[in-house]
Backbone as JSON, one array per atom type, in Angstrom:
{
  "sequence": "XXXXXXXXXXXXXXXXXXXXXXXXXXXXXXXXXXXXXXXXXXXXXXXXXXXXXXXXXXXXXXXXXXXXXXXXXXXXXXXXXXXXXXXXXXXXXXXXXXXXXXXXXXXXXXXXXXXXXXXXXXXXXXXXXXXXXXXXXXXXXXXXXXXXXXXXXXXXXXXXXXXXXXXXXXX",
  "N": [[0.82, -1.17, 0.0], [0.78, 2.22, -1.03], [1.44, 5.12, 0.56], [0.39, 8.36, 0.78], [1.76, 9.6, 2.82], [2.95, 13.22, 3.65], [6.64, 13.42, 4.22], [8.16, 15.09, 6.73], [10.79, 17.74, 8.09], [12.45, 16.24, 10.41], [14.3, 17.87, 11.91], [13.18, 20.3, 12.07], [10.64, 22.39, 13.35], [7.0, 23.63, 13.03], [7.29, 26.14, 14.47], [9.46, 27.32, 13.26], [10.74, 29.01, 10.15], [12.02, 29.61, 7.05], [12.32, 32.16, 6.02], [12.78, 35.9, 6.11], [10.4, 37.88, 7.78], [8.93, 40.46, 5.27], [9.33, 43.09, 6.08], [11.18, 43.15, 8.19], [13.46, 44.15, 6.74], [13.74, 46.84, 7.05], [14.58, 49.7, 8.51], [14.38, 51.9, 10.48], [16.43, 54.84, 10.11], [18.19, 57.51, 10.71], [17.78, 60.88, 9.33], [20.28, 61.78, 6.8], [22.49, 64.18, 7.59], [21.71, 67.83, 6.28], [23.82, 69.04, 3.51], [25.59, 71.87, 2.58], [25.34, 73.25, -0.76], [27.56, 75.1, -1.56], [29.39, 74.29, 0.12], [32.95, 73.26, 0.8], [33.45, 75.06, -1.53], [35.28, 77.75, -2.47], [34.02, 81.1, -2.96], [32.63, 82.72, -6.02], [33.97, 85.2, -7.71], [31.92, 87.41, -9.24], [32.87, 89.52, -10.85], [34.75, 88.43, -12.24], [35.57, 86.57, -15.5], [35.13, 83.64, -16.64], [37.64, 80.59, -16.97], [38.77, 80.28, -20.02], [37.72, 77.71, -22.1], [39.47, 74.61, -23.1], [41.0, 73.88, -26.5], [39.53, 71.58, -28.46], [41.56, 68.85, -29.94], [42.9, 69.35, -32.79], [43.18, 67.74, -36.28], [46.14, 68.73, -37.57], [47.69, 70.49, -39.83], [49.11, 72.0, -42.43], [48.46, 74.41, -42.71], [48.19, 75.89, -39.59], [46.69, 77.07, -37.92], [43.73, 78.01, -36.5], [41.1, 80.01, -36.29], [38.31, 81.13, -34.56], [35.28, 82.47, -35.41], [33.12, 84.71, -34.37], [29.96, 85.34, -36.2], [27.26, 87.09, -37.07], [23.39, 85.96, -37.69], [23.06, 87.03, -39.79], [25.29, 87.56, -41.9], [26.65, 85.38, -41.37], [25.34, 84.24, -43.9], [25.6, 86.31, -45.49], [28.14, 85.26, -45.89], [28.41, 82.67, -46.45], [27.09, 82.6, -49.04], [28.08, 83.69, -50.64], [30.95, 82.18, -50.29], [29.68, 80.15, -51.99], [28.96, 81.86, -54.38], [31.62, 81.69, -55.38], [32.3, 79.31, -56.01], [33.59, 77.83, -53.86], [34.44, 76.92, -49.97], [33.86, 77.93, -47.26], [35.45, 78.86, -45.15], [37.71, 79.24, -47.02], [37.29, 80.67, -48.9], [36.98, 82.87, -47.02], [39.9, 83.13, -46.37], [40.62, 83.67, -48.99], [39.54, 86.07, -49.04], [40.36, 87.7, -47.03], [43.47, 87.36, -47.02], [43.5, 89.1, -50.0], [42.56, 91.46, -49.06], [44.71, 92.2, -46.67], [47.04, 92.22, -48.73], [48.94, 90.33, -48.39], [50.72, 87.24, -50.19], [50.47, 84.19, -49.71], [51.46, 81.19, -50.21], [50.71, 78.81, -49.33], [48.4, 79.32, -47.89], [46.83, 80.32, -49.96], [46.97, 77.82, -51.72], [45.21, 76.18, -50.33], [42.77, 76.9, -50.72], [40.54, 77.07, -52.71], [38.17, 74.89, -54.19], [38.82, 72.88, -56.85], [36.31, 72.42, -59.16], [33.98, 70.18, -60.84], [32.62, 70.24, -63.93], [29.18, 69.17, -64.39], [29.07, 67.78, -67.09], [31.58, 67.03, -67.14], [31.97, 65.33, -65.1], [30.45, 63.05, -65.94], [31.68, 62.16, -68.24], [33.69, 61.39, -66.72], [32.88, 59.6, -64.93], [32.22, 57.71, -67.34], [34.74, 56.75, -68.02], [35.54, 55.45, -65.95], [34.18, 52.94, -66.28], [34.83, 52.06, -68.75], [37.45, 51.47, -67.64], [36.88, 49.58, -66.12], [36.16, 47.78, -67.5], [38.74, 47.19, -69.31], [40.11, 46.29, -67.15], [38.9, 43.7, -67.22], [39.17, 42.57, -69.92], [41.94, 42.75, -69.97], [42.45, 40.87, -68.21], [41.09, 38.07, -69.18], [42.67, 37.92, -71.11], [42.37, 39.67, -73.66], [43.63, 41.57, -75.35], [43.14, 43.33, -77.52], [40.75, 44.25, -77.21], [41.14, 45.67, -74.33], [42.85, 47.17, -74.99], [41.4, 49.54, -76.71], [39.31, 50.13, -74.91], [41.33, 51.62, -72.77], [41.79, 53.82, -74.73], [39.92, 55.14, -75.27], [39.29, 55.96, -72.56], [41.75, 58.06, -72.71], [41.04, 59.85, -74.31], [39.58, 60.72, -73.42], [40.14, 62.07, -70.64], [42.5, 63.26, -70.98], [41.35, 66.31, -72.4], [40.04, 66.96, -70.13], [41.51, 67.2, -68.09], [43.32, 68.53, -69.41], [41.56, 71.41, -69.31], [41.49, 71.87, -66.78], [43.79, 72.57, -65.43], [43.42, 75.05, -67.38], [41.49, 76.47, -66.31], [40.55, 79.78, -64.71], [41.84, 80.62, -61.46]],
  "CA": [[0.0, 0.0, 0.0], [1.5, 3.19, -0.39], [1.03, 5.87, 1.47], [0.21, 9.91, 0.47], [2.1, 11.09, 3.8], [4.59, 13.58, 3.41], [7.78, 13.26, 5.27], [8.79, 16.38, 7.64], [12.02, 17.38, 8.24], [12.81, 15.84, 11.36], [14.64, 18.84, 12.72], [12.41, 21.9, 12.15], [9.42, 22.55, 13.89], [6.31, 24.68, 12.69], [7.33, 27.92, 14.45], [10.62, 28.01, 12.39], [10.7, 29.71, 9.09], [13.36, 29.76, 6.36], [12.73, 33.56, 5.12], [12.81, 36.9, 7.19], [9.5, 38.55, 7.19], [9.06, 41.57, 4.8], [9.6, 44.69, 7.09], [12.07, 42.7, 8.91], [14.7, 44.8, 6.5], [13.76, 48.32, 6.87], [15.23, 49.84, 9.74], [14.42, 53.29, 11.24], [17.38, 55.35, 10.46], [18.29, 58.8, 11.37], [18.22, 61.07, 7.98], [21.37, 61.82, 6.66], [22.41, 65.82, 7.46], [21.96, 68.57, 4.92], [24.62, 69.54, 3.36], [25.08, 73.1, 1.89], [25.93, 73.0, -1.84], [28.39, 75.83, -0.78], [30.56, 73.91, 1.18], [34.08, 73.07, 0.58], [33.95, 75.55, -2.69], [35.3, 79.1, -3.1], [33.11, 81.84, -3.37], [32.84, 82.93, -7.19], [33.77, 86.51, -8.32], [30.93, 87.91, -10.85], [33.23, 90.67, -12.15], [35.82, 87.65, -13.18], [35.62, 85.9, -16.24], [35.84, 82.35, -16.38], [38.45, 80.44, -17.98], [38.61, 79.87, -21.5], [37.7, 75.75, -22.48], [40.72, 74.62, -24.08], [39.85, 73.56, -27.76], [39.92, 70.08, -28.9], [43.05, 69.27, -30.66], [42.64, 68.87, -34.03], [44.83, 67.33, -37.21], [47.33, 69.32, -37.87], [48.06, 70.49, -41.43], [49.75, 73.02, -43.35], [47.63, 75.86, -41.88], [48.38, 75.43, -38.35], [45.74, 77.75, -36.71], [42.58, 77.93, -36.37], [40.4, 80.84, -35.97], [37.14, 81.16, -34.23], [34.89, 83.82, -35.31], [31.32, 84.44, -34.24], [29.06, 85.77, -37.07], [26.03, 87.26, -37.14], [23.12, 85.0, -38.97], [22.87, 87.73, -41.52], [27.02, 87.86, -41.92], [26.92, 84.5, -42.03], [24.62, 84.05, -44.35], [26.02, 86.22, -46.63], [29.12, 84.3, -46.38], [27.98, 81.16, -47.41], [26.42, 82.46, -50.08], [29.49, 84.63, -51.3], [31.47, 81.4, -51.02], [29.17, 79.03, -53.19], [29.39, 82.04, -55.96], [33.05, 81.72, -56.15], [32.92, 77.98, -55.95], [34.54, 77.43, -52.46], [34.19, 76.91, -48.88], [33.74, 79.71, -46.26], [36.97, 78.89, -45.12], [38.79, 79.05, -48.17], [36.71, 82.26, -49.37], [37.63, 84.02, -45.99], [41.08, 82.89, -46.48], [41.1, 84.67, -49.9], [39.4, 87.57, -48.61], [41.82, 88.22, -46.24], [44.89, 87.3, -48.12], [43.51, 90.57, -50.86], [42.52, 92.68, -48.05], [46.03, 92.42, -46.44], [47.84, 92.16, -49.32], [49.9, 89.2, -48.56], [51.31, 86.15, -50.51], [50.97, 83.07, -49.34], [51.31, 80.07, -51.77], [50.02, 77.45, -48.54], [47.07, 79.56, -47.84], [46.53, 80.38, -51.1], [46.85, 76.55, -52.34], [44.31, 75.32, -49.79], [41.93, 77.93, -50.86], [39.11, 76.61, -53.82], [38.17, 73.44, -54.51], [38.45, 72.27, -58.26], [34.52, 72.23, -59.37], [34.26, 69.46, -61.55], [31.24, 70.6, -64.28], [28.16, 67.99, -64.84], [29.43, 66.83, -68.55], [32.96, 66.43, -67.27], [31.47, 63.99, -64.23], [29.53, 62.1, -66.24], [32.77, 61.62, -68.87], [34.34, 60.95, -65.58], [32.45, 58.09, -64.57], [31.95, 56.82, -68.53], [35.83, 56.41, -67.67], [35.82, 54.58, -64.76], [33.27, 52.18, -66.65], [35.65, 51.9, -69.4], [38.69, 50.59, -66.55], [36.37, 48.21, -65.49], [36.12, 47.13, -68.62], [39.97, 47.44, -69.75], [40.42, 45.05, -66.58], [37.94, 42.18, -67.22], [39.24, 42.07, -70.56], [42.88, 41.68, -70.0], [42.21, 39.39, -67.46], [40.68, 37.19, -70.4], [43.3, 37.38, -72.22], [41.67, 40.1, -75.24], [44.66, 42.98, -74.86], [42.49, 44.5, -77.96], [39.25, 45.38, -76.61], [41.64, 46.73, -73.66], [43.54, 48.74, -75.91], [40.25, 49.96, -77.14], [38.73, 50.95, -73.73], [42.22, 52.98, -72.58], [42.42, 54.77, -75.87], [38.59, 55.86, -75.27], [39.71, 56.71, -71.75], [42.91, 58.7, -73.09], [40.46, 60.48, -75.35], [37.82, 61.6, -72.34], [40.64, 62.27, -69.55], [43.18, 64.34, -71.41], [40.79, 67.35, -72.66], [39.22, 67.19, -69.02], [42.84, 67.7, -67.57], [43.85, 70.31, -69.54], [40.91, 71.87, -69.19], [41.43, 72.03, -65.24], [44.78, 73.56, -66.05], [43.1, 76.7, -67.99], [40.46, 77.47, -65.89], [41.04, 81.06, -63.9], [41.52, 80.78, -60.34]],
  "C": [[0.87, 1.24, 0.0], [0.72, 4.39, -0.23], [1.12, 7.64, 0.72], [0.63, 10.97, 1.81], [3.28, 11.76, 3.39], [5.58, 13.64, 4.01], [7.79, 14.88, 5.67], [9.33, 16.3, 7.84], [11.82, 17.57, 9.85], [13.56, 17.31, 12.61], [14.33, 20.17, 12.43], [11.13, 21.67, 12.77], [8.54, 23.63, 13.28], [6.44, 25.94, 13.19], [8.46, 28.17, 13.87], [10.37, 28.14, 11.16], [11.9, 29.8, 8.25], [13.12, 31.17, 5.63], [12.61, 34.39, 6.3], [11.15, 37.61, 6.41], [9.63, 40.34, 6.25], [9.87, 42.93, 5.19], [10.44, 44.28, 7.79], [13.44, 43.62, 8.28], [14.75, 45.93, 6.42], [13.21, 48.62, 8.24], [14.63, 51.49, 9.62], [15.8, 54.01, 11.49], [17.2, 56.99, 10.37], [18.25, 59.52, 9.57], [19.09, 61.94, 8.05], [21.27, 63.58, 7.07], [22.51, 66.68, 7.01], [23.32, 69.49, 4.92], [24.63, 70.82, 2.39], [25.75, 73.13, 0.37], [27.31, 73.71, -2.2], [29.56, 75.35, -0.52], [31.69, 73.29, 0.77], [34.5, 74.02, -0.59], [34.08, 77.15, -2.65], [34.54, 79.68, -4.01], [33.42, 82.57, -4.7], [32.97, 84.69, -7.14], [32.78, 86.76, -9.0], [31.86, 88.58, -11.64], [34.43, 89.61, -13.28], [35.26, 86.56, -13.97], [35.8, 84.37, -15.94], [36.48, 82.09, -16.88], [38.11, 79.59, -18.64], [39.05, 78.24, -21.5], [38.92, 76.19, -23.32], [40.45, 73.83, -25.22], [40.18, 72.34, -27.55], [41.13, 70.2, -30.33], [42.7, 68.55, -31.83], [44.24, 68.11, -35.13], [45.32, 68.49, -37.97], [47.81, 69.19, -39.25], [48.92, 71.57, -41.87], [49.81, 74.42, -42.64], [47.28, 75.22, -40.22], [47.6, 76.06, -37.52], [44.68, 77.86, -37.04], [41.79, 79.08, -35.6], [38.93, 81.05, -35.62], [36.39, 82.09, -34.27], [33.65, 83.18, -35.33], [30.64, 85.18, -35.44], [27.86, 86.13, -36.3], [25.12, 86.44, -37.75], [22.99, 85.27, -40.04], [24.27, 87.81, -41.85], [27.17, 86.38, -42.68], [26.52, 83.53, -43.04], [25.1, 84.0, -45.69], [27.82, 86.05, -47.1], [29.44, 83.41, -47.26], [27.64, 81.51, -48.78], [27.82, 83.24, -51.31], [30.61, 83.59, -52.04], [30.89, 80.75, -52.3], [29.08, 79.6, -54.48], [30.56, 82.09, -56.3], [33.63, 80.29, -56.17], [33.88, 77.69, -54.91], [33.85, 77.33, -51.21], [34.65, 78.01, -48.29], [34.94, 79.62, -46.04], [37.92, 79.54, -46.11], [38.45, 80.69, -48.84], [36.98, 83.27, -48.4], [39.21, 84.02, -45.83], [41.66, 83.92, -47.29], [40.81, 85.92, -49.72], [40.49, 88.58, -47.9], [43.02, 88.1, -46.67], [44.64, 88.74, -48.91], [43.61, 91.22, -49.89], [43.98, 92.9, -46.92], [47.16, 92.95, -46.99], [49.04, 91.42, -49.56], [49.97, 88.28, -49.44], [51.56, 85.27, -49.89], [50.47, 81.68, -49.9], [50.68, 79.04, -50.79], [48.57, 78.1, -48.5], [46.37, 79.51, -49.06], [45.71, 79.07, -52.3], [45.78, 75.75, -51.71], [42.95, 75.79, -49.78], [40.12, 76.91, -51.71], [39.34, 75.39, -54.07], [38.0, 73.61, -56.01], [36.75, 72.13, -58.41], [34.4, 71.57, -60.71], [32.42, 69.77, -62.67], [30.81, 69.58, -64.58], [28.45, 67.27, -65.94], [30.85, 66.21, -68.12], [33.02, 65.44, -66.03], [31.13, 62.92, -64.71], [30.24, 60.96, -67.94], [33.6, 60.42, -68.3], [34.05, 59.68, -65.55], [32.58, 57.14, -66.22], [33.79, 56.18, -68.15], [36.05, 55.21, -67.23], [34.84, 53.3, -64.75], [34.4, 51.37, -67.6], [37.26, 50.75, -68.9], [38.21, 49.96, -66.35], [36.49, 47.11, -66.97], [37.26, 46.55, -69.53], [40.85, 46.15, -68.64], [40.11, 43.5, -67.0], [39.05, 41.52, -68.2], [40.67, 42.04, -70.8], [43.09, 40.51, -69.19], [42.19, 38.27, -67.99], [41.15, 37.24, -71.47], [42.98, 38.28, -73.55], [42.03, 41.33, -75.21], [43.59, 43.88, -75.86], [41.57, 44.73, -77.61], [40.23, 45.94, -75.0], [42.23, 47.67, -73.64], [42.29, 49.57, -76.36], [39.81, 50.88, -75.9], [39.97, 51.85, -73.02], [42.32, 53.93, -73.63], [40.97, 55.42, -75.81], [38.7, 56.59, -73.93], [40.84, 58.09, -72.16], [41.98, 60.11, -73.48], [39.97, 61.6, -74.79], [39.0, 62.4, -71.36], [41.39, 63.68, -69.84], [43.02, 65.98, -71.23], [40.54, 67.81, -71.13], [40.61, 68.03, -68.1], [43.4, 69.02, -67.88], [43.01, 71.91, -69.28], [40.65, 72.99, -67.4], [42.63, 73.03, -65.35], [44.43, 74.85, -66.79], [42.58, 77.49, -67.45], [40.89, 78.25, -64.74], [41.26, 80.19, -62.55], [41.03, 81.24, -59.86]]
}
C-alpha cells in the first residue's frame, strides 16, 4: 500500500521559518544631514571671467591655426552664399578675402583655398571612364589585350581634354 504522507524534516518545527519577514529589512534610520551646496567651494567673483575651455586638438596640417569667429546669422549668411558664388568653402573664401585685403602672398594659404569644381558633362565623362577601366580590366584578365587597348584609348580620349581643361580654368 502506499502511502500519500509527506515526510517532515525531522529537525524543524512549525514555528521556524526559512525567510525573514518583509519589514524585517527596513530599519528606522536617522536622515542623513543637509549639506550646503556651498561647502568646501570658493566663493565665485561675478566681475571675473571664467576660464577659457581649451579647444579640442585637431589634425594638424599646413595651416596650423585655427580661428574662431562668431558671425552674425545675416554675416553668415552672406558668407555662405558669397562662397558658393566663387565655388569654395567659407573657409577658403575668408582665407582669400583676407589674403587681398592684407595684401599678402601666401602660396600654402593660397593653395588650400578653392576646390576644383568638376562641371556635370565632365562627371559624367568621368564616370563613362571609370566604366571603361572596369572594362579594360575584365578584358585583360581574359586574355583580349584589344578590346583593352580599345577601352584605354577611349579613356585617353575623355581624360586628357578634361585635364587640360582644369589647367586653364582662372583661379
Amino acid at each position: 500500500m502506499v502511502s500519500n504522507d509527506v515526510a517532515h524534516d525531522a529537525l524543524r518545527t512549525q514555528t521556524e521559518t526559512d525567510f525573514k519577514p518583509a519589514m524585517d529589512a527596513q530599519r528606522i534610520h536617522e536622515p542623513a544631514p543637509a549639506v550646503s551646496a556651498t561647502q568646501g567651494l570658493r566663493p565665485v567673483d561675478p566681475r571675473k571671467t571664467p576660464p577659457a575651455k581649451r579647444p579640442i586638438p585637431t589634425v594638424r596640417t599646413a595651416l596650423g591655426q585655427v580661428l574662431g569667429i562668431r558671425l552674425t546669422p545675416d554675416l553668415r549668411a552672406r558668407v555662405a552664399e558669397a562662397a558658393i558664388a566663387a565655388g569654395a568653402s567659407d573657409s577658403a573664401w575668408l582665407r582669400q578675402v583676407a589674403l587681398e585685403a592684407l595684401g599678402v602672398e601666401s602660396p600654402v594659404d593660397a593653395a588650400s583655398g578653392r576646390r576644383v569644381r568638376v562641371a556635370p558633362e565632365d562627371q559624367a565623362a568621368l564616370a563613362a571612364c571609370v566604366r571603361d577601366l572596369g572594362e579594360a580590366t575584365l578584358a585583360i584578365q581574359s586574355s583580349r589585350s584589344g578590346e583593352a587597348v580599345e577601352a584605354l584609348e577611349r579613356m585617353r580620349r575623355v581624360i586628357i581634354p578634361i585635364v587640360l581643361g582644369f589647367e586653364r580654368r582662372p583661379s
